[in-house]
mmCIF file of the C-alpha atoms, coordinates in Angstrom:
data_MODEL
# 
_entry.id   MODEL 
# 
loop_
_atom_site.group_PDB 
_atom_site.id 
_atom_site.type_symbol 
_atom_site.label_atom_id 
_atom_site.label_alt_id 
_atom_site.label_comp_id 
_atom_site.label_asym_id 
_atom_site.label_entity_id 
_atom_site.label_seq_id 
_atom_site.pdbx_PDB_ins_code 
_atom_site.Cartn_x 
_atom_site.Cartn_y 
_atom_site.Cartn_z 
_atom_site.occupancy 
_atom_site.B_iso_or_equiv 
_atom_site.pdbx_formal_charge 
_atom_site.auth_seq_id 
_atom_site.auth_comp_id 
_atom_site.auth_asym_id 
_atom_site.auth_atom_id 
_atom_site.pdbx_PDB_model_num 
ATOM 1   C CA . UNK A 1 1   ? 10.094 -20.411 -20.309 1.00 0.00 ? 1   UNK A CA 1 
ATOM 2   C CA . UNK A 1 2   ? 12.022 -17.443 -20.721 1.00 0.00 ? 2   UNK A CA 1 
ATOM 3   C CA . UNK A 1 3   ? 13.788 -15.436 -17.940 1.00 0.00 ? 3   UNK A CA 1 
ATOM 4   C CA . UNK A 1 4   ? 11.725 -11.919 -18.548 1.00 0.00 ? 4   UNK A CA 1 
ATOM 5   C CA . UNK A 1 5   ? 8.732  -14.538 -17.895 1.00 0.00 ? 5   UNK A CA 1 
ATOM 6   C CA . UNK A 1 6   ? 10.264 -15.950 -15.009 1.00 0.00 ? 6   UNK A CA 1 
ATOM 7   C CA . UNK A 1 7   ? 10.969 -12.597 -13.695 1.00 0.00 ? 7   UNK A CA 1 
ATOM 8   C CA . UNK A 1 8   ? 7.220  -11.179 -14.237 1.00 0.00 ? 8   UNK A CA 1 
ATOM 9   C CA . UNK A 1 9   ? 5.915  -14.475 -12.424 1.00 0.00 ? 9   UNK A CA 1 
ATOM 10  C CA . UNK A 1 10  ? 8.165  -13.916 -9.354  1.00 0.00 ? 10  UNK A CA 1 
ATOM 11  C CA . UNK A 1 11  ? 7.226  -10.121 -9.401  1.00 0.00 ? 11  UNK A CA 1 
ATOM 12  C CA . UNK A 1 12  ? 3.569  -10.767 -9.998  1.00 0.00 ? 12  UNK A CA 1 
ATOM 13  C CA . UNK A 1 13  ? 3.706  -13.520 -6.637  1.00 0.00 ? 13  UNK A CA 1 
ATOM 14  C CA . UNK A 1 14  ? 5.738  -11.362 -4.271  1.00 0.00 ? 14  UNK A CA 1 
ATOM 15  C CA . UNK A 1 15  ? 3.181  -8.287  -5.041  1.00 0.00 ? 15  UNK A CA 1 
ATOM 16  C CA . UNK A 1 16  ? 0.310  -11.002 -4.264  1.00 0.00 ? 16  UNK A CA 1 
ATOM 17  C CA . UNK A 1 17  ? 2.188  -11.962 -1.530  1.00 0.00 ? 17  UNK A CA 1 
ATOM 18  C CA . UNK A 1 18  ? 2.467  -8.977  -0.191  1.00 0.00 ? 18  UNK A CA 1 
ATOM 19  C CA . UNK A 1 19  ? -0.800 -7.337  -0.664  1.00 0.00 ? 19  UNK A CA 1 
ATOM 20  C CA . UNK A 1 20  ? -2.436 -10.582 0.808   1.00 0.00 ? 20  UNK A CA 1 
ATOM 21  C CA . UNK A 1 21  ? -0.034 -9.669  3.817   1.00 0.00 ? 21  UNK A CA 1 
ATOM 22  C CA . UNK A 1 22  ? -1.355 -6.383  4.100   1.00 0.00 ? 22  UNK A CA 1 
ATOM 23  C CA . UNK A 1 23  ? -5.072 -6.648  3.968   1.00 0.00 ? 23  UNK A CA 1 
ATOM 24  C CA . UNK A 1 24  ? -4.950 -8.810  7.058   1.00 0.00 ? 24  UNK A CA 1 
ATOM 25  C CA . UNK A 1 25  ? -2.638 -6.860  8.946   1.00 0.00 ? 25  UNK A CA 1 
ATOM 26  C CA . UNK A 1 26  ? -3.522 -5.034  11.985  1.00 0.00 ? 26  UNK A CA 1 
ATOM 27  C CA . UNK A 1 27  ? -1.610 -1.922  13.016  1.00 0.00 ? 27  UNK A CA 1 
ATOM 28  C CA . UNK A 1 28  ? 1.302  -3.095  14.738  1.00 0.00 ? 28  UNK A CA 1 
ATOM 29  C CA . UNK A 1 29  ? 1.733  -6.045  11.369  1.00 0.00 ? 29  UNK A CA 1 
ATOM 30  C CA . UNK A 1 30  ? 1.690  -3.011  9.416   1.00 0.00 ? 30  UNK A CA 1 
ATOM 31  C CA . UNK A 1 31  ? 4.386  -1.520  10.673  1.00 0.00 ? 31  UNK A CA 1 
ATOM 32  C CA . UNK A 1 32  ? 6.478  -4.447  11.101  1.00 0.00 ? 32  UNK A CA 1 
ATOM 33  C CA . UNK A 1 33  ? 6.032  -5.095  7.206   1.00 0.00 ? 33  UNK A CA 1 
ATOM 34  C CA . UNK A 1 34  ? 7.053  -1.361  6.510   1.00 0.00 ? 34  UNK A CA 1 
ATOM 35  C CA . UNK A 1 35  ? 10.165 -2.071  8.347   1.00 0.00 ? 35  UNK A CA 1 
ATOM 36  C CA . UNK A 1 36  ? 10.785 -4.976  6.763   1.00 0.00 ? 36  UNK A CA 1 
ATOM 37  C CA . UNK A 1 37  ? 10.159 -3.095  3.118   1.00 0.00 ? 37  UNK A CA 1 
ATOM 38  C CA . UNK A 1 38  ? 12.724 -0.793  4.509   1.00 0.00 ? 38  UNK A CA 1 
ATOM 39  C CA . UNK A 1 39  ? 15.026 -2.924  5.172   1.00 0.00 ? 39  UNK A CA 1 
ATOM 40  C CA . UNK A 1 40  ? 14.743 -4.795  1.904   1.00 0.00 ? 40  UNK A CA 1 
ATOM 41  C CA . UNK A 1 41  ? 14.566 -2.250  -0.391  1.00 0.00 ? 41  UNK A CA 1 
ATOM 42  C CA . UNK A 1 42  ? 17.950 -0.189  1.183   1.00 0.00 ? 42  UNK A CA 1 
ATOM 43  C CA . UNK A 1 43  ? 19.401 -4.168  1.094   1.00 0.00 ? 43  UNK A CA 1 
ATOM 44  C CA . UNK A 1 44  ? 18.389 -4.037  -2.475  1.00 0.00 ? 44  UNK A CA 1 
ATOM 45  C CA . UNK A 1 45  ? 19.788 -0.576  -3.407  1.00 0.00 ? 45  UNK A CA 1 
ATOM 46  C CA . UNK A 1 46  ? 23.174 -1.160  -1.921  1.00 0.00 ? 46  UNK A CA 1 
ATOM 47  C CA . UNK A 1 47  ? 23.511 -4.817  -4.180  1.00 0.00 ? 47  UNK A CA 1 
ATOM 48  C CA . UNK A 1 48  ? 22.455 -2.322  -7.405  1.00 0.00 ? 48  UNK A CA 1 
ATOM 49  C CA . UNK A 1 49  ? 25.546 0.031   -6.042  1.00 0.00 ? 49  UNK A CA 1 
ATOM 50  C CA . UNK A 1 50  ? 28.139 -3.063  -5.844  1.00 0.00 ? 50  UNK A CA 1 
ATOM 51  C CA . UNK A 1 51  ? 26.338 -4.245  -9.054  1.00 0.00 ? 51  UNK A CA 1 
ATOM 52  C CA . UNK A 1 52  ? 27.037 -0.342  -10.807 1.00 0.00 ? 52  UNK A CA 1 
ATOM 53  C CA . UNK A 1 53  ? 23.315 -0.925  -11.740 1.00 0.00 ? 53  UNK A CA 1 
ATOM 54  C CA . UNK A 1 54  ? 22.627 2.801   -11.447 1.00 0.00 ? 54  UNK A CA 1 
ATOM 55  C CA . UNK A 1 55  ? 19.166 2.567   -12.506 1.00 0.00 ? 55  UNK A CA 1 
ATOM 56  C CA . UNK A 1 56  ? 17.938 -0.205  -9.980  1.00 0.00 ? 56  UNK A CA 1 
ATOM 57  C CA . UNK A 1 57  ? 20.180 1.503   -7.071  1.00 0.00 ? 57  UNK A CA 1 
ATOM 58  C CA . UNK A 1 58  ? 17.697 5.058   -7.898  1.00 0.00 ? 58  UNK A CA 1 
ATOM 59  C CA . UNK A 1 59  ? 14.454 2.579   -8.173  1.00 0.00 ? 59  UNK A CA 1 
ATOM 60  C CA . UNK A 1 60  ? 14.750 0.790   -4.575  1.00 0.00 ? 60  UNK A CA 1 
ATOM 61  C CA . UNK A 1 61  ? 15.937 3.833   -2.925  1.00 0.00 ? 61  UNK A CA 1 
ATOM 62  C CA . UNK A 1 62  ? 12.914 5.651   -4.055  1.00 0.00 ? 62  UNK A CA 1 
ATOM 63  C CA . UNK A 1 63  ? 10.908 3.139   -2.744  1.00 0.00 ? 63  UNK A CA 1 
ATOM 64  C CA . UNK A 1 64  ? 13.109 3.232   0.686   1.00 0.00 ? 64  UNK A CA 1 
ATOM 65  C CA . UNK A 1 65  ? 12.547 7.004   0.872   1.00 0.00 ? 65  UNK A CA 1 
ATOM 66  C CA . UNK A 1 66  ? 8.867  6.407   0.241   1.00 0.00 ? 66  UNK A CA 1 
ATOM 67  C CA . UNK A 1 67  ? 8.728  3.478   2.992   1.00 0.00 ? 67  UNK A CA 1 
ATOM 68  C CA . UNK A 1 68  ? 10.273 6.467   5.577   1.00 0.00 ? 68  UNK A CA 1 
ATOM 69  C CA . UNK A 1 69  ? 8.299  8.632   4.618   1.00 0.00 ? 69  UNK A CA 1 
ATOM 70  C CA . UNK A 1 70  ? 5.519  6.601   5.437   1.00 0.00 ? 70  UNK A CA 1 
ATOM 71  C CA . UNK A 1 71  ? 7.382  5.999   8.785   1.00 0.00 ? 71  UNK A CA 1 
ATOM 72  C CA . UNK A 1 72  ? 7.689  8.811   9.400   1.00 0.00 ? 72  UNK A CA 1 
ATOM 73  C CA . UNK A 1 73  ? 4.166  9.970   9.093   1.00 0.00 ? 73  UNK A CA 1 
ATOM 74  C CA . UNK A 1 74  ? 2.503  7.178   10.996  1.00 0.00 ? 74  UNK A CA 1 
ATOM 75  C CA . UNK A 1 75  ? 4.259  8.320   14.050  1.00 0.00 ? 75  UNK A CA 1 
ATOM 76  C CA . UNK A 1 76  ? 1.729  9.673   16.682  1.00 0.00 ? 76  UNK A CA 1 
ATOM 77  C CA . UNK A 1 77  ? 3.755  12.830  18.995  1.00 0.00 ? 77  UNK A CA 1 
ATOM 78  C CA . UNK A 1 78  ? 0.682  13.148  21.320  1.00 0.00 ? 78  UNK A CA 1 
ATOM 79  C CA . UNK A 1 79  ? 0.359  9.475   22.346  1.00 0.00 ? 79  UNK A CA 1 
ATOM 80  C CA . UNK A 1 80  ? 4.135  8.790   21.748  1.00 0.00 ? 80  UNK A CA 1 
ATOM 81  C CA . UNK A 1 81  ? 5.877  11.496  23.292  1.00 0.00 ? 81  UNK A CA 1 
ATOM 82  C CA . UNK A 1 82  ? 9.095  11.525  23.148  1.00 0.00 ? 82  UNK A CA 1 
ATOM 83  C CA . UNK A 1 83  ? 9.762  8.395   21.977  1.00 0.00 ? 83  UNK A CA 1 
ATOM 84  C CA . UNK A 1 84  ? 7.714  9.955   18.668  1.00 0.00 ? 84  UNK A CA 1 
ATOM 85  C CA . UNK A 1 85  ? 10.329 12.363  19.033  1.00 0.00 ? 85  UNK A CA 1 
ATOM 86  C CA . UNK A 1 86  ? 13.061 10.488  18.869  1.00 0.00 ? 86  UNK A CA 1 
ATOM 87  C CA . UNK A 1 87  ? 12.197 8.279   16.022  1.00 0.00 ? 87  UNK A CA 1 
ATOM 88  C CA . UNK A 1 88  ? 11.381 11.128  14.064  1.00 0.00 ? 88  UNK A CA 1 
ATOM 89  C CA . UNK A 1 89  ? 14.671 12.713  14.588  1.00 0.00 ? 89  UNK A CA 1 
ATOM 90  C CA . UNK A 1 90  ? 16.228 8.884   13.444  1.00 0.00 ? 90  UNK A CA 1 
ATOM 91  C CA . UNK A 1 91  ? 14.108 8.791   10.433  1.00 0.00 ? 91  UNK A CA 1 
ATOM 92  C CA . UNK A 1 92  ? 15.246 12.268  9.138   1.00 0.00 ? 92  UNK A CA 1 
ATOM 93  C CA . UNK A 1 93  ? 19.205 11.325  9.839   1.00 0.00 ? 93  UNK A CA 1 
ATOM 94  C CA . UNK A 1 94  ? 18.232 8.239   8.063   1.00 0.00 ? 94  UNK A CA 1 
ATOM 95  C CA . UNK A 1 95  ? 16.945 9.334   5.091   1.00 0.00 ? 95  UNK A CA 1 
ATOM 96  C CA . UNK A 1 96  ? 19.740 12.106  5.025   1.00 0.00 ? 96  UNK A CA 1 
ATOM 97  C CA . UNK A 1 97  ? 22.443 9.527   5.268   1.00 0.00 ? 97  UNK A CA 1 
ATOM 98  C CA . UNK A 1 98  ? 20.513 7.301   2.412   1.00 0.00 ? 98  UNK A CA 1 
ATOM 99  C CA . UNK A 1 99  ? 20.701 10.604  -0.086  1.00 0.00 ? 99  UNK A CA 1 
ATOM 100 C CA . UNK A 1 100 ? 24.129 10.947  0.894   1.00 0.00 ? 100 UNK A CA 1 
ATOM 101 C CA . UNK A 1 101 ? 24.298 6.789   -0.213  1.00 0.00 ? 101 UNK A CA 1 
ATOM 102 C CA . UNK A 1 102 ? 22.952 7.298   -2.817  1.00 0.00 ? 102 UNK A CA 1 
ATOM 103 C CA . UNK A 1 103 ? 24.435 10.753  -4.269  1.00 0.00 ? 103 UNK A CA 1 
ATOM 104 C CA . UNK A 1 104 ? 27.995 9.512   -3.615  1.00 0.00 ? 104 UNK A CA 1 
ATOM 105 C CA . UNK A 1 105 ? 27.754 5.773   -4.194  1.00 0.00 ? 105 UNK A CA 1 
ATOM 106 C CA . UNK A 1 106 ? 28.544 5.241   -0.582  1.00 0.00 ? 106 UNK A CA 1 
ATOM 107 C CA . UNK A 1 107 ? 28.038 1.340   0.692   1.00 0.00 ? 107 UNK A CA 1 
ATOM 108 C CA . UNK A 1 108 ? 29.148 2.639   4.507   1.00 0.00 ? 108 UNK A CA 1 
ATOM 109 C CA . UNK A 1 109 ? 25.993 5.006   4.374   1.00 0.00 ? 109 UNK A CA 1 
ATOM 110 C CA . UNK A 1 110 ? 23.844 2.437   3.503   1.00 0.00 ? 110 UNK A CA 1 
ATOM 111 C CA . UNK A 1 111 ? 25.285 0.201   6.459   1.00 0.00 ? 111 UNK A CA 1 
ATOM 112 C CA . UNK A 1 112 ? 25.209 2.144   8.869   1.00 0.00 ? 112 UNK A CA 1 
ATOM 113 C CA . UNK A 1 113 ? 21.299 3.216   8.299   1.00 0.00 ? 113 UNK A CA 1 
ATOM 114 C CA . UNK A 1 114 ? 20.926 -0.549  7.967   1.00 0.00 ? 114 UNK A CA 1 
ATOM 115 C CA . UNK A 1 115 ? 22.976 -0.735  11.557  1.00 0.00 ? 115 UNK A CA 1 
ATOM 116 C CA . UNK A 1 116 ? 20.593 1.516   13.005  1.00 0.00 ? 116 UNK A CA 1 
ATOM 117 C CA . UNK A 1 117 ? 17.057 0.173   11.925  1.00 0.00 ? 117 UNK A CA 1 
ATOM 118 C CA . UNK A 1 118 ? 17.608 -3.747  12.095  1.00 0.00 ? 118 UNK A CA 1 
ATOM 119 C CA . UNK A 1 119 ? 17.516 -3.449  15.705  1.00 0.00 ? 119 UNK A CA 1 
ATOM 120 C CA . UNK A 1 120 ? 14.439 -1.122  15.574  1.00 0.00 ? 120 UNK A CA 1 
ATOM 121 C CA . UNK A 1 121 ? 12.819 -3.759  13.627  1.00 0.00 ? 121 UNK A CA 1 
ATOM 122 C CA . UNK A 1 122 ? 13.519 -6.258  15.213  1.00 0.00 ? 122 UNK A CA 1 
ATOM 123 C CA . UNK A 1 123 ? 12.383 -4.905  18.573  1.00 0.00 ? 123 UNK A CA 1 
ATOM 124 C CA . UNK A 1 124 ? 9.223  -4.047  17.116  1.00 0.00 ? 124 UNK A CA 1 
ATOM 125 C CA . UNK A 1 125 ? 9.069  -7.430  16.026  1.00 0.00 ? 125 UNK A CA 1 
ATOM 126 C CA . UNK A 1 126 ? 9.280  -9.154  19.847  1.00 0.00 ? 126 UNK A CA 1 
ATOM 127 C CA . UNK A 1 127 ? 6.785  -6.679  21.194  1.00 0.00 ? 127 UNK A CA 1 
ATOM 128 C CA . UNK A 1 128 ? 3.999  -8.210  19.018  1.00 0.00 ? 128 UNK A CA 1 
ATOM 129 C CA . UNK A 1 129 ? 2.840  -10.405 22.199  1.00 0.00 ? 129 UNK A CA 1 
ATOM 130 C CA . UNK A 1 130 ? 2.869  -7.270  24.143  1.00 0.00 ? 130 UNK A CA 1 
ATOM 131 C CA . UNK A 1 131 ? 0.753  -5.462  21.973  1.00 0.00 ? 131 UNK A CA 1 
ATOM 132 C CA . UNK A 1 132 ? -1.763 -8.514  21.672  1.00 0.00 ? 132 UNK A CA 1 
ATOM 133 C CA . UNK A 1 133 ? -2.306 -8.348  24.698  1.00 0.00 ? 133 UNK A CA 1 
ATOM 134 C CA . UNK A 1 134 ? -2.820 -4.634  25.305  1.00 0.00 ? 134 UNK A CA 1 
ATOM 135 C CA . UNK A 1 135 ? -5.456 -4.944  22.343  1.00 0.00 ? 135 UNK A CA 1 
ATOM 136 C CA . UNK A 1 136 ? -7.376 -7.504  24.370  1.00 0.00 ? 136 UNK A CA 1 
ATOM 137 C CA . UNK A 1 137 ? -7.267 -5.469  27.617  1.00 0.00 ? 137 UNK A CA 1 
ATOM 138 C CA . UNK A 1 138 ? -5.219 -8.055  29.681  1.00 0.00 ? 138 UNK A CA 1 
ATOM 139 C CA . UNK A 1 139 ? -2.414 -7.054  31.360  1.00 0.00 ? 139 UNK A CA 1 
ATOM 140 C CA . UNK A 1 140 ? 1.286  -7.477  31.378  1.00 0.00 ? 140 UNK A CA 1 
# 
């Protein structure tokens, strides 16, 4: 078995993965796994940077920017307020401090994004009961 095969297989099984993850995901699942992708993917761009792999440091932080993007755009301002607001506001300082990662080859860019949503996530991540139970109408 060669290693390009190897590589395809474990490609081919995290997309599976993944997909099977996100066809049974409710709202709040969704989110989480975008976070998670996030998370990943800025993970994975700042190993390419240490690596000097120039072309897999553009790839994942494409795919970061896209995950914010996405973020960004699932955020509600009439039913959030200004907690919409706010996370806006983080997202765009986040994916302005990513560019400047990624323009200047700068690891303490990509920390300190990384700093700032790995507590987001996992926040999001202990609310799940919370939201459970707001989805079945009992309360807190």
């Amino acid at each position: 078995m060669s290693y390009g095969y190897m590589r395809n297989a474990s490609a081919m099984y995290q997309d599976t993965s993944v997909r099977g993850k996100v066809e049974g995901a409710d709202r709040h699942q969704l989110t989480g796994l975008l976070y998670d992708g996030l998370i990943d993917r800025i993970n994975q761009a700042r190993g390419a940077l240490r690596r000097g792999d120039v072309p897999a440091k553009g790839a994942h932080f494409a795919r970061a920017q896209a995950i914010l993007i996405e973020l960004r755009g699932s955020l509600n301002h009439e039913v959030g307020g200004q907690l919409a607001g706010r996370l806006d506001a983080l997202y765009d300082y986040v994916g302005r401090r990513m560019l400047s990662a990624q323009l200047n080859d700068d690891e303490r860019a990509f920390d300190e994004v990384l700093g700032l949503l790995t507590p987001i996530r996992d926040a999001w991540q202990k609310i799940r009961p919370a939201f459970l139970d707001s989805q079945r109408g009992v309360a807190a």
